[in-house]
PQR file with spaces between the fields and no chain letter, atoms N, CA, C, O and H, PARSE charges and radii, in Angstrom:
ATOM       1  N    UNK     1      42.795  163.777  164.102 -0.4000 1.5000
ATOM       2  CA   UNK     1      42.996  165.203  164.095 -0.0000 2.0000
ATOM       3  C    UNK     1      41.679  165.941  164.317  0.5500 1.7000
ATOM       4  O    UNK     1      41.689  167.106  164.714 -0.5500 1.4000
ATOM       5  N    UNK     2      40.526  165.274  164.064 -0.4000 1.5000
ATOM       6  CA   UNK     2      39.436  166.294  164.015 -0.0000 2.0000
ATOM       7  C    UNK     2      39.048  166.302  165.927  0.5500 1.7000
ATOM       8  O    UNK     2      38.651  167.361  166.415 -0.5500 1.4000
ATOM       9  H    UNK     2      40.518  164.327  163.741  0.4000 1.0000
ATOM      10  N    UNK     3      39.194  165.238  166.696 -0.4000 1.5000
ATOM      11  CA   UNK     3      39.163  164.946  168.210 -0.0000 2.0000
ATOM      12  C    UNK     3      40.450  166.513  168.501  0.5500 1.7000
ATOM      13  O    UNK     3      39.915  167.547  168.901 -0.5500 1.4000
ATOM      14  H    UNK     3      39.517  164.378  166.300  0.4000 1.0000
ATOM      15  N    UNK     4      41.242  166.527  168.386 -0.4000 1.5000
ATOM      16  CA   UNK     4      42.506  167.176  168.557 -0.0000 2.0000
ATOM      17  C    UNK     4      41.563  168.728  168.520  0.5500 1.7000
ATOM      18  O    UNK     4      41.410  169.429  169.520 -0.5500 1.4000
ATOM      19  H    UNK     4      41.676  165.687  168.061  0.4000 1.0000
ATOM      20  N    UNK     5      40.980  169.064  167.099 -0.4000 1.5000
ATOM      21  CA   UNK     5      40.569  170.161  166.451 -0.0000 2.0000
ATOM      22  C    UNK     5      39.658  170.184  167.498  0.5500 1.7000
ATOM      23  O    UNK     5      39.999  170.960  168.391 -0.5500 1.4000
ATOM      24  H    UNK     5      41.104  168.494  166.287  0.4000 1.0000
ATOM      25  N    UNK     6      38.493  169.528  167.714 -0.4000 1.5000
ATOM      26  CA   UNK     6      37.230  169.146  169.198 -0.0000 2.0000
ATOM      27  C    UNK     6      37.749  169.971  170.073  0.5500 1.7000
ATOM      28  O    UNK     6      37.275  171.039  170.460 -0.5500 1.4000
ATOM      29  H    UNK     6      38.216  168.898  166.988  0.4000 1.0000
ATOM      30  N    UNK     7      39.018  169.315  170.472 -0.4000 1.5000
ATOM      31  CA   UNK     7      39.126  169.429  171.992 -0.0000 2.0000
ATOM      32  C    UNK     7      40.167  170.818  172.045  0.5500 1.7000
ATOM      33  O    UNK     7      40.107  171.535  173.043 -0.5500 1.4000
ATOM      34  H    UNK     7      39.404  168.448  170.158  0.4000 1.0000
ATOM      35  N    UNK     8      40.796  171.042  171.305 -0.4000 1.5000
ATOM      36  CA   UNK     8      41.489  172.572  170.642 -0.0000 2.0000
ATOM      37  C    UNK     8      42.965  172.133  171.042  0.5500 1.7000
ATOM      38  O    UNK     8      43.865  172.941  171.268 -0.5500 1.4000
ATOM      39  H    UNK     8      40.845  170.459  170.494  0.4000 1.0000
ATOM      40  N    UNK     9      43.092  170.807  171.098 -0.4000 1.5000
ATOM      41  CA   UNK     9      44.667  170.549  171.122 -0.0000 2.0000
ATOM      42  C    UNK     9      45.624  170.948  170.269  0.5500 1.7000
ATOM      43  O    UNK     9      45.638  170.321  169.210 -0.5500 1.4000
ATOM      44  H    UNK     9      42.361  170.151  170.915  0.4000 1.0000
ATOM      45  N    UNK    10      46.388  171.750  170.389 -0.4000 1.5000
ATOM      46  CA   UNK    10      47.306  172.600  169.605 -0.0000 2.0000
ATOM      47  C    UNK    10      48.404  172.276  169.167  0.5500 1.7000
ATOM      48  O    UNK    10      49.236  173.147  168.914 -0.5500 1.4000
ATOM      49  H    UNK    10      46.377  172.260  171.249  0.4000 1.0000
ATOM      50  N    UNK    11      48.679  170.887  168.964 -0.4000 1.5000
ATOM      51  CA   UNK    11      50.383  170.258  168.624 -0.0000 2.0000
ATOM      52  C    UNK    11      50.650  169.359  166.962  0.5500 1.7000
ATOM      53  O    UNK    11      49.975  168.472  166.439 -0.5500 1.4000
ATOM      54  H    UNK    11      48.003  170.180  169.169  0.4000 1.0000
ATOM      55  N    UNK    12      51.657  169.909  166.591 -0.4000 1.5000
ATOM      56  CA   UNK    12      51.933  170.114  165.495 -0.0000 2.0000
ATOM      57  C    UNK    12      51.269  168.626  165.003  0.5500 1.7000
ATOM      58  O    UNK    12      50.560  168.303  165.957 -0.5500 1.4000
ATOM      59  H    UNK    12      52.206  170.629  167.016  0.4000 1.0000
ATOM      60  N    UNK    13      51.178  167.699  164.088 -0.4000 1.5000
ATOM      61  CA   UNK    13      51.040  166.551  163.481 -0.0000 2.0000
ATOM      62  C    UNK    13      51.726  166.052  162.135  0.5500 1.7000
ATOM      63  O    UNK    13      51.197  166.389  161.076 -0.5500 1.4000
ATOM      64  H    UNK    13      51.753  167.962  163.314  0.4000 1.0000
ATOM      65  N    UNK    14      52.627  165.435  162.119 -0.4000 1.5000
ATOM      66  CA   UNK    14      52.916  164.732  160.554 -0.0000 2.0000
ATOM      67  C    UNK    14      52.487  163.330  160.645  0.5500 1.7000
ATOM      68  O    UNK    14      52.818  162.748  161.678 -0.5500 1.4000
ATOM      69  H    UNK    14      53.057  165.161  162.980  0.4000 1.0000
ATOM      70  N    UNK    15      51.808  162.665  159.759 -0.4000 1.5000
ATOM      71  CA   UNK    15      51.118  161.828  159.177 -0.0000 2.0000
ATOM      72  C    UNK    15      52.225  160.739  158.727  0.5500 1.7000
ATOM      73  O    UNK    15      52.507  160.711  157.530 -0.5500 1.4000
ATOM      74  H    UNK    15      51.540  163.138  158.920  0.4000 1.0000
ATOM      75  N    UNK    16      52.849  159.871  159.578 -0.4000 1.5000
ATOM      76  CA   UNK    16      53.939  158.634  158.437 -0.0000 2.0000
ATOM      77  C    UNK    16      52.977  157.332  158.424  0.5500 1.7000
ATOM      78  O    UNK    16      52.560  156.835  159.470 -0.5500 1.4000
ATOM      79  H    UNK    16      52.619  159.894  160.551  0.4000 1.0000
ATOM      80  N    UNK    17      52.686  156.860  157.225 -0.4000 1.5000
ATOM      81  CA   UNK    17      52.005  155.483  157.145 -0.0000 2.0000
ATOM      82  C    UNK    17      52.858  154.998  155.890  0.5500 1.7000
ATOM      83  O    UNK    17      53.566  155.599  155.082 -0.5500 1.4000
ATOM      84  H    UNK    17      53.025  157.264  156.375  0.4000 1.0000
ATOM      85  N    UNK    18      52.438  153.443  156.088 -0.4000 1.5000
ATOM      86  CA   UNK    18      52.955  152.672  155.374 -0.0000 2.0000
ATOM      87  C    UNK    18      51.622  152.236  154.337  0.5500 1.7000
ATOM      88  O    UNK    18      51.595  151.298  153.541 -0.5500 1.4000
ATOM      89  H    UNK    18      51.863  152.955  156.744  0.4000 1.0000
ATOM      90  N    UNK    19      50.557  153.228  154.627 -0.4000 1.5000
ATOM      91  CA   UNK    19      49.142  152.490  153.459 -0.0000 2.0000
ATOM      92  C    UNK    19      49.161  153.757  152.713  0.5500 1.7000
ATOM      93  O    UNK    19      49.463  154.894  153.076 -0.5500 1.4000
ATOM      94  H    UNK    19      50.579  153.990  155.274  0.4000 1.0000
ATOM      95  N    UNK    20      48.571  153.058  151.028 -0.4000 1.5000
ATOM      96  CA   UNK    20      48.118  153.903  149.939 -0.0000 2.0000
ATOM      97  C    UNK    20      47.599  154.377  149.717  0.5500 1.7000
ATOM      98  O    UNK    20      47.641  155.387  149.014 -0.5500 1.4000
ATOM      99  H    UNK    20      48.325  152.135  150.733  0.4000 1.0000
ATOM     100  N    UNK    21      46.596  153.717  150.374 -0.4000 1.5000
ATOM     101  CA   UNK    21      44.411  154.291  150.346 -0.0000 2.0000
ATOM     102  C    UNK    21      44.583  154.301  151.928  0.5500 1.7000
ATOM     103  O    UNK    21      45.612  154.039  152.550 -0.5500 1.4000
ATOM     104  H    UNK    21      46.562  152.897  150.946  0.4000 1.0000
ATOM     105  N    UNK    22      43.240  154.691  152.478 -0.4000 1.5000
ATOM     106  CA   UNK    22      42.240  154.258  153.524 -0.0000 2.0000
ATOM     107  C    UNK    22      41.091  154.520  153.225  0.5500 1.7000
ATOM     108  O    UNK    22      40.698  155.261  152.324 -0.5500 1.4000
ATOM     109  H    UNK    22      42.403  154.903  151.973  0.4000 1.0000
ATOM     110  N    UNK    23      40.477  153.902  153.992 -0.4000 1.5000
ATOM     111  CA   UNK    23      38.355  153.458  154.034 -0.0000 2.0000
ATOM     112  C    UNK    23      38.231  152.236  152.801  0.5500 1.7000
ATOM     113  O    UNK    23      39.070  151.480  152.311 -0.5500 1.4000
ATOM     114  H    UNK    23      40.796  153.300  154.723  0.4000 1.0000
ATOM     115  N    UNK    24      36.955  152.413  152.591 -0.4000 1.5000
ATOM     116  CA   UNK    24      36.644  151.438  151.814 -0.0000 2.0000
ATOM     117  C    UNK    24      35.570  151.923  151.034  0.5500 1.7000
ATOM     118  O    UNK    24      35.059  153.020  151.258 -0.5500 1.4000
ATOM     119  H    UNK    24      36.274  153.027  152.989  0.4000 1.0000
ATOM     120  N    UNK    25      35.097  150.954  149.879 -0.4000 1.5000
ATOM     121  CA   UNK    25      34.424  151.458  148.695 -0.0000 2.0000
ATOM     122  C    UNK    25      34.091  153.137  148.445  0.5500 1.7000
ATOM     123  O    UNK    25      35.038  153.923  148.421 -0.5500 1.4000
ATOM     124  H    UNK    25      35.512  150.063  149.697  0.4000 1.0000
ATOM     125  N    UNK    26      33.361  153.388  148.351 -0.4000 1.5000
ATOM     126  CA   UNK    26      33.143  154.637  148.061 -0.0000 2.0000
ATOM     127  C    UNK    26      33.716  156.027  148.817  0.5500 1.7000
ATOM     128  O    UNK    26      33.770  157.149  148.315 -0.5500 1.4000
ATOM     129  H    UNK    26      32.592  152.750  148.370  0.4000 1.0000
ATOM     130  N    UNK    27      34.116  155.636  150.134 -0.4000 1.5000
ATOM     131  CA   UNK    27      35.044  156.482  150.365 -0.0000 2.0000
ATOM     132  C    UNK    27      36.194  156.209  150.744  0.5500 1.7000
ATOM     133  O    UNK    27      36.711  156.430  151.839 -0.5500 1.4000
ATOM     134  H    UNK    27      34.072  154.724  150.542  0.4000 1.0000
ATOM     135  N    UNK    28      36.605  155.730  149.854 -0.4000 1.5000
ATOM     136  CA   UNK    28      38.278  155.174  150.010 -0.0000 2.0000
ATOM     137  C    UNK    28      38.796  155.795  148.916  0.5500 1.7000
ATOM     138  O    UNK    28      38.479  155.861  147.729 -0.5500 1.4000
ATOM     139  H    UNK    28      36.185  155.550  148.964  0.4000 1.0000
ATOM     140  N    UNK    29      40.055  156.429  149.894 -0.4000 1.5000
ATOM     141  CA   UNK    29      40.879  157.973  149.057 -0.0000 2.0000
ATOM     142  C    UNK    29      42.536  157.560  149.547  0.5500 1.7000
ATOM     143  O    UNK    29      43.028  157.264  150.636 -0.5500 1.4000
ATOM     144  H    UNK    29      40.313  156.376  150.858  0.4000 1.0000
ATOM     145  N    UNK    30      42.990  157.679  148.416 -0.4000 1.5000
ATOM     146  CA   UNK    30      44.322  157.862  147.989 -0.0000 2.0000
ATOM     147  C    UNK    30      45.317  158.703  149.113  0.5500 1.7000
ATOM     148  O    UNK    30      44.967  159.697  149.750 -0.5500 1.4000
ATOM     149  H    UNK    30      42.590  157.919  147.531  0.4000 1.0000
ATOM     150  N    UNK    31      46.882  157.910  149.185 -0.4000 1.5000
ATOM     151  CA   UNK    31      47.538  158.926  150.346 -0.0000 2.0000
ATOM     152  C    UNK    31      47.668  160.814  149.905  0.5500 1.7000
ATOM     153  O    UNK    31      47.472  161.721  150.713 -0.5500 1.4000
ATOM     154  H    UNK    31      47.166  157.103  148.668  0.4000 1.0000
ATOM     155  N    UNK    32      48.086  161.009  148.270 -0.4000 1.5000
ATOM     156  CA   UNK    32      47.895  162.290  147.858 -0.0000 2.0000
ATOM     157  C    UNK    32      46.699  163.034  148.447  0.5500 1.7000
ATOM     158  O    UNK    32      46.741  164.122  149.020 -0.5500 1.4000
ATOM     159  H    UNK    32      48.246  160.272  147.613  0.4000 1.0000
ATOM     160  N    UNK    33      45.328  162.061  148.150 -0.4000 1.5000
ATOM     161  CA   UNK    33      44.150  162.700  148.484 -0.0000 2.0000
ATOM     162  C    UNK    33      43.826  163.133  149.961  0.5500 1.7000
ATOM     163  O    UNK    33      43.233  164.184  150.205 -0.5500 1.4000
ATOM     164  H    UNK    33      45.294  161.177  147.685  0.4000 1.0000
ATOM     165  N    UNK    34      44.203  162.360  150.818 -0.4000 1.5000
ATOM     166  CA   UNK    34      44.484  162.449  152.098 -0.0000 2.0000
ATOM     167  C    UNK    34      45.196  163.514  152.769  0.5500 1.7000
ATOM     168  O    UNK    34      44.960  164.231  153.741 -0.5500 1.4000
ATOM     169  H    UNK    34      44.686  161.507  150.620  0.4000 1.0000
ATOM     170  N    UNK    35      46.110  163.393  151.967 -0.4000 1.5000
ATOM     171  CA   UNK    35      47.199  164.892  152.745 -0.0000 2.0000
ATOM     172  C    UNK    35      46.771  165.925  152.034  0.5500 1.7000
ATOM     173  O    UNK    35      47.134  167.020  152.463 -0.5500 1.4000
ATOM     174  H    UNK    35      46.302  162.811  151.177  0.4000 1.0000
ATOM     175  N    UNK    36      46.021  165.919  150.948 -0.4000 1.5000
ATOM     176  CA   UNK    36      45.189  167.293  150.273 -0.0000 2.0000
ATOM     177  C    UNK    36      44.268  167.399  151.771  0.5500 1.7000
ATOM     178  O    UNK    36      44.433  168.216  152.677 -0.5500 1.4000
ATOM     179  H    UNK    36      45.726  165.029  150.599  0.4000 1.0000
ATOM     180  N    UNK    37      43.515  166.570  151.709 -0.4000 1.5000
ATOM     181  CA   UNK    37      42.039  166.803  152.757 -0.0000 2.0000
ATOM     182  C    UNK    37      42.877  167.517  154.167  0.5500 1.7000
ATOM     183  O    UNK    37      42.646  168.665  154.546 -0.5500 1.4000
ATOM     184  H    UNK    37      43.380  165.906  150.973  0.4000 1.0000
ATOM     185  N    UNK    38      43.822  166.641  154.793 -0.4000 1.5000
ATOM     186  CA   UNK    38      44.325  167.245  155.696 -0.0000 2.0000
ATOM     187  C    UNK    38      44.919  168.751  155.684  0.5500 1.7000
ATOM     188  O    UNK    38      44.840  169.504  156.654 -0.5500 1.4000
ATOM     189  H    UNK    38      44.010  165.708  154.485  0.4000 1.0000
ATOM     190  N    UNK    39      45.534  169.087  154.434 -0.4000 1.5000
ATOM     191  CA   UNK    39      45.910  170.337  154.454 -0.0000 2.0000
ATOM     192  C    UNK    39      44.549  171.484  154.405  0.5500 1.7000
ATOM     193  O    UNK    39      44.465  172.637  154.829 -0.5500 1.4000
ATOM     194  H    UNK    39      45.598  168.475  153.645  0.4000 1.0000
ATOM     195  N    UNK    40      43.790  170.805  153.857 -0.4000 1.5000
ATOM     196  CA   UNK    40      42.521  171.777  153.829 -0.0000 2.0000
ATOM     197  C    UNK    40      41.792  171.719  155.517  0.5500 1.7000
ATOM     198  O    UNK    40      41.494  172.845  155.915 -0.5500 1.4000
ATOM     199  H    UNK    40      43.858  169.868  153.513  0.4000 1.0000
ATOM     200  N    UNK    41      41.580  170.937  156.201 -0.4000 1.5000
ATOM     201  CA   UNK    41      40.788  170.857  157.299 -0.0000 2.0000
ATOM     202  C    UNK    41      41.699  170.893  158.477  0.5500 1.7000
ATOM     203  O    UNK    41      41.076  170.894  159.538 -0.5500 1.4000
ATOM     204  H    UNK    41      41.822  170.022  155.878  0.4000 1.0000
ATOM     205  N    UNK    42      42.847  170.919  158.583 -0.4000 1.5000
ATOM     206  CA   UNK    42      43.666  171.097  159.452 -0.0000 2.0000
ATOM     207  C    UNK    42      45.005  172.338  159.200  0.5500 1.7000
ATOM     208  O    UNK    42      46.147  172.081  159.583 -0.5500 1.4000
ATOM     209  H    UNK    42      43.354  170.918  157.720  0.4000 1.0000
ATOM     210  N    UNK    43      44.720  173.437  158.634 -0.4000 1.5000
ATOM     211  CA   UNK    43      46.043  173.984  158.213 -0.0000 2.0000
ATOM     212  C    UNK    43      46.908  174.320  159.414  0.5500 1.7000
ATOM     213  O    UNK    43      48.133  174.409  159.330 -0.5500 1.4000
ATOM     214  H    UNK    43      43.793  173.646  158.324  0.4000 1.0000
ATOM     215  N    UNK    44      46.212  174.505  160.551 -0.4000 1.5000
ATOM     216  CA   UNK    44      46.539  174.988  161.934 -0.0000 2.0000
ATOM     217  C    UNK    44      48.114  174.330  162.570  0.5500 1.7000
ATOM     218  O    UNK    44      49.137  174.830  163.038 -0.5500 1.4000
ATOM     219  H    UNK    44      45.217  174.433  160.619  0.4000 1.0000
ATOM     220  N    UNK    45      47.684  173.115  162.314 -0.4000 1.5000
ATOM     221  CA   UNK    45      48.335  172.020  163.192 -0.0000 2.0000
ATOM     222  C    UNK    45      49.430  170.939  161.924  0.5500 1.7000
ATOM     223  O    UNK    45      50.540  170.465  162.167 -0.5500 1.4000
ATOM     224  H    UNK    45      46.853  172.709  161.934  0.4000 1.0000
ATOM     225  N    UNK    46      48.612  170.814  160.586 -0.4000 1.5000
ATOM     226  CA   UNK    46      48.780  169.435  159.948 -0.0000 2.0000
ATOM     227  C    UNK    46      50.524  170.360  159.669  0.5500 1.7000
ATOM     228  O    UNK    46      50.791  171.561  159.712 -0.5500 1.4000
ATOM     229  H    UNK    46      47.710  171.198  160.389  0.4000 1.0000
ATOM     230  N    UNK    47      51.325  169.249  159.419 -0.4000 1.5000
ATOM     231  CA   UNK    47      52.567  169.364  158.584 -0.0000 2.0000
ATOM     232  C    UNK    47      52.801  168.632  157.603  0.5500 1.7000
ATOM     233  O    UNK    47      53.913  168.548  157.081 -0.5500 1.4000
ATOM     234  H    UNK    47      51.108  168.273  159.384  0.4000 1.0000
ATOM     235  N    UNK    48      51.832  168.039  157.246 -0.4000 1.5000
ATOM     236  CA   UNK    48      52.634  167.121  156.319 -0.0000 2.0000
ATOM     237  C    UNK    48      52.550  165.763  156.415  0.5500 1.7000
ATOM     238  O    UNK    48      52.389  165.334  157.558 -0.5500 1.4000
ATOM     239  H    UNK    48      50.928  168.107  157.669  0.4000 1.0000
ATOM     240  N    UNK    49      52.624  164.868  155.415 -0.4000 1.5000
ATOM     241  CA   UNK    49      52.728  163.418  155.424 -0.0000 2.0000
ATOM     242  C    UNK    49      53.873  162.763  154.200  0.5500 1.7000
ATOM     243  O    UNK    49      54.383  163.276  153.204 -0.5500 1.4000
ATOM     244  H    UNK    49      52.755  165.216  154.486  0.4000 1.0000
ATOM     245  N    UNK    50      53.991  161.235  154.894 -0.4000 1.5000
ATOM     246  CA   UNK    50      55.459  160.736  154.632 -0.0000 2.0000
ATOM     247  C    UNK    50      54.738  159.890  154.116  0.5500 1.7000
ATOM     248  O    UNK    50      53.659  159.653  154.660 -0.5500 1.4000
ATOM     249  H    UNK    50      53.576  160.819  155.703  0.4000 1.0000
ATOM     250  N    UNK    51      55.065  159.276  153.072 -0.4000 1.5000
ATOM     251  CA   UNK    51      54.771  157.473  152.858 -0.0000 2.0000
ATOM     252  C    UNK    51      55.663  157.135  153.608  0.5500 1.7000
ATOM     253  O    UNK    51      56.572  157.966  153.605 -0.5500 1.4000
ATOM     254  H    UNK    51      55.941  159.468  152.630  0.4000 1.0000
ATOM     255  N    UNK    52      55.886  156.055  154.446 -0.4000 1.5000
ATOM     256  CA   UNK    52      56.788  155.282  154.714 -0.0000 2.0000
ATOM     257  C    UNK    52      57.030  153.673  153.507  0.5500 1.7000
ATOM     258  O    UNK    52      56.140  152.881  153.198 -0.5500 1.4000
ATOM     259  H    UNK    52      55.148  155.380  154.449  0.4000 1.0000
ATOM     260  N    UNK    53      58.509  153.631  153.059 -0.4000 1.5000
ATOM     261  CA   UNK    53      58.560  152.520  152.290 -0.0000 2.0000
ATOM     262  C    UNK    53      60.205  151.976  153.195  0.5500 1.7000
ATOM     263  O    UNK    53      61.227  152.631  153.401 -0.5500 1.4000
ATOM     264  H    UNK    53      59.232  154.274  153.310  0.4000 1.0000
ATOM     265  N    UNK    54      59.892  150.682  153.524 -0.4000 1.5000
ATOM     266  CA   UNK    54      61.148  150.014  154.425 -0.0000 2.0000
ATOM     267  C    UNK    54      61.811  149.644  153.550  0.5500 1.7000
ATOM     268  O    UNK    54      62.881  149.313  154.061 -0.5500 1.4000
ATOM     269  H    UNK    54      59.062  150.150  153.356  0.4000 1.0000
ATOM     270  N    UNK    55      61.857  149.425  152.083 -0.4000 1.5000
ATOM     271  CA   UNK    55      63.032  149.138  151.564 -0.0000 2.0000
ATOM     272  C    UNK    55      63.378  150.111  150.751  0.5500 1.7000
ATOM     273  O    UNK    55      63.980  149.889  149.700 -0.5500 1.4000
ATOM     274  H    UNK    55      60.988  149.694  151.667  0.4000 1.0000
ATOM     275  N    UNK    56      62.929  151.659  151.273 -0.4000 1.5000
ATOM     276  CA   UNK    56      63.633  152.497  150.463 -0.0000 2.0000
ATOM     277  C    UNK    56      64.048  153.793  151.979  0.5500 1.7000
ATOM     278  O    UNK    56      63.775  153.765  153.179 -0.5500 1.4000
ATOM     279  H    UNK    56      62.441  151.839  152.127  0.4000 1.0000
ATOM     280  N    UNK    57      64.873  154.880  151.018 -0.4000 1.5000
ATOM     281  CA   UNK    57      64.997  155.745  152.035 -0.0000 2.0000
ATOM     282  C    UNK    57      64.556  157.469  151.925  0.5500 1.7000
ATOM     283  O    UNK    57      64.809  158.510  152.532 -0.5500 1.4000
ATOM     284  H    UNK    57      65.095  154.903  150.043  0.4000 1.0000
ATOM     285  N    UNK    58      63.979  157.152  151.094 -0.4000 1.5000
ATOM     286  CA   UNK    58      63.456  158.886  150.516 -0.0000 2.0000
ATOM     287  C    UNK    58      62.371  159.110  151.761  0.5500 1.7000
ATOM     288  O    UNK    58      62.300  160.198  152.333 -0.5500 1.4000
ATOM     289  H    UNK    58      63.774  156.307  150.601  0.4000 1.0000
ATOM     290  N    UNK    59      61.591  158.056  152.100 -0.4000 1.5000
ATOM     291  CA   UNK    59      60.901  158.806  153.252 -0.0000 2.0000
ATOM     292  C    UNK    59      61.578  159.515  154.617  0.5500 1.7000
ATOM     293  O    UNK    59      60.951  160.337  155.285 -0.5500 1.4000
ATOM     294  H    UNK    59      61.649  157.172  151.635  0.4000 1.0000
ATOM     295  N    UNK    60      62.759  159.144  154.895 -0.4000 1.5000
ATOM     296  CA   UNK    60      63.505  159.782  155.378 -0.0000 2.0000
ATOM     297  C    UNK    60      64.020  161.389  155.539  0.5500 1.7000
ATOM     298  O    UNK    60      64.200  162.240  156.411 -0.5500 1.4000
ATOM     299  H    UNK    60      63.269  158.477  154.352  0.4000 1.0000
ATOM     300  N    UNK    61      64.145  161.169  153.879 -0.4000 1.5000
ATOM     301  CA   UNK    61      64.433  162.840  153.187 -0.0000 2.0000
ATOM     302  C    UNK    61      63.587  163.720  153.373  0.5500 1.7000
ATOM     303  O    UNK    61      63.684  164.942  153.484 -0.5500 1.4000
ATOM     304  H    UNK    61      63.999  160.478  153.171  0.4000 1.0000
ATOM     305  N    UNK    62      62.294  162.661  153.417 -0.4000 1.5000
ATOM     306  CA   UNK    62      61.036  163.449  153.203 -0.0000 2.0000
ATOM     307  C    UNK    62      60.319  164.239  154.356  0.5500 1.7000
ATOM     308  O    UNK    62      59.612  165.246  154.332 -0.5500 1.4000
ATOM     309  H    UNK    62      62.215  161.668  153.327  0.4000 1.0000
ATOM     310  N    UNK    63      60.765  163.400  155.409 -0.4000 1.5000
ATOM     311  CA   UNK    63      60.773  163.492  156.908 -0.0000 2.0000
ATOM     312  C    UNK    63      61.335  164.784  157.523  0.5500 1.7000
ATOM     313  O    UNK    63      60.875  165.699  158.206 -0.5500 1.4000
ATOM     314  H    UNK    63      61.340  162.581  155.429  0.4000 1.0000
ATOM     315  N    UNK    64      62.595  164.448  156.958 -0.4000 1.5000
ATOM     316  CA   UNK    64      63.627  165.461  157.706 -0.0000 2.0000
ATOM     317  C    UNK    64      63.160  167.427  156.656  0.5500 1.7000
ATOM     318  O    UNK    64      63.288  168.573  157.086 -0.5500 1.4000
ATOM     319  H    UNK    64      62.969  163.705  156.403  0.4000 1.0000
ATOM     320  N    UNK    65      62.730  167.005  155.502 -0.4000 1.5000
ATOM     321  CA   UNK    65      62.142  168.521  155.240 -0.0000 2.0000
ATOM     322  C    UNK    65      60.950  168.545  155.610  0.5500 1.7000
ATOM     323  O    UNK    65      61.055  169.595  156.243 -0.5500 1.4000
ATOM     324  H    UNK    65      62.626  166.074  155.152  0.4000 1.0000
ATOM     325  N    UNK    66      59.828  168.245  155.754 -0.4000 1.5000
ATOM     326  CA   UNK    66      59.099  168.960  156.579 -0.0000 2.0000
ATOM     327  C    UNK    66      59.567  169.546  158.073  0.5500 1.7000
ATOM     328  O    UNK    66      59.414  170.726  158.387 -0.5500 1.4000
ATOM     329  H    UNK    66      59.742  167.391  155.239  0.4000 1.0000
ATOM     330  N    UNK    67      60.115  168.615  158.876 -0.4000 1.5000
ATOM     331  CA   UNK    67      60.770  168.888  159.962 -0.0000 2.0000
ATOM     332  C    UNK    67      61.432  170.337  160.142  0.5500 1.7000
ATOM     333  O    UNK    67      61.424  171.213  161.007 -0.5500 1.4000
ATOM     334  H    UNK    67      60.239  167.656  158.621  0.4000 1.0000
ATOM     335  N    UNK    68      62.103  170.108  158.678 -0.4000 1.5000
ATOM     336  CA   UNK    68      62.781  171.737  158.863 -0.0000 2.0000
ATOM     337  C    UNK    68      62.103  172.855  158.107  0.5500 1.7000
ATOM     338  O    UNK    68      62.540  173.970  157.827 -0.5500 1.4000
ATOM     339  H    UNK    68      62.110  169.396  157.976  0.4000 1.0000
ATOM     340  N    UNK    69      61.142  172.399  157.889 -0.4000 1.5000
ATOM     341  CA   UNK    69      60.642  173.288  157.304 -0.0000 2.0000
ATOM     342  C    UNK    69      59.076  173.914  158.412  0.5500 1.7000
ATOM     343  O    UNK    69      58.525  174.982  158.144 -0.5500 1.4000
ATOM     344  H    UNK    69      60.786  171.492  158.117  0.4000 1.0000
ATOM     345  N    UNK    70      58.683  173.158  159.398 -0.4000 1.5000
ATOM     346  CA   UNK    70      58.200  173.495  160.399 -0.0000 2.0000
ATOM     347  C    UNK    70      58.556  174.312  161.471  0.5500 1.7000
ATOM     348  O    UNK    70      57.806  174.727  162.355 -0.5500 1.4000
ATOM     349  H    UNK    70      59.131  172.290  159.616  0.4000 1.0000
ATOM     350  N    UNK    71      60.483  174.639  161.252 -0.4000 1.5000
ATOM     351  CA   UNK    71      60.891  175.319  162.498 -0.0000 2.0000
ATOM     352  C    UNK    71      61.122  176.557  162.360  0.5500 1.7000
ATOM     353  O    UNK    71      61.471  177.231  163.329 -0.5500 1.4000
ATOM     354  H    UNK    71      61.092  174.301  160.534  0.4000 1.0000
């Protein structure tokens, strides 16, 4: 997103991963923490992020309201 922000690409983004953290030691941050950071440095564009979990289906739910809640 920050290449996107660079280059002034203007299209919406939701975030679905299947990880908890990313990075490593000292800056390795939590998915909550993540979609905090994104909402702060991207308010323009970011929508939102999903955990994805394959043996469940709330990310689904979770999916479909931001979705509608973007339109």
């Amino acid at each position: 997103m920050r290449k996107m922000k660079l280059f002034n690409i203007n299209s919406k983004v939701i975030v679905i991963t299947q990880l908890e953290s990313f990075g490593e030691g000292s800056e390795k941050v939590g998915f909550e923490e993540l979609t905090d950071q994104c909402w702060e440095e991207f308010p323009d564009f970011f929508l939102g992020s999903v955990y994805f979990d394959q043996s469940g289906s709330a990310w689904t739910a979770n999916l479909r309201h931001i979705l509608r809640s973007s339109v």
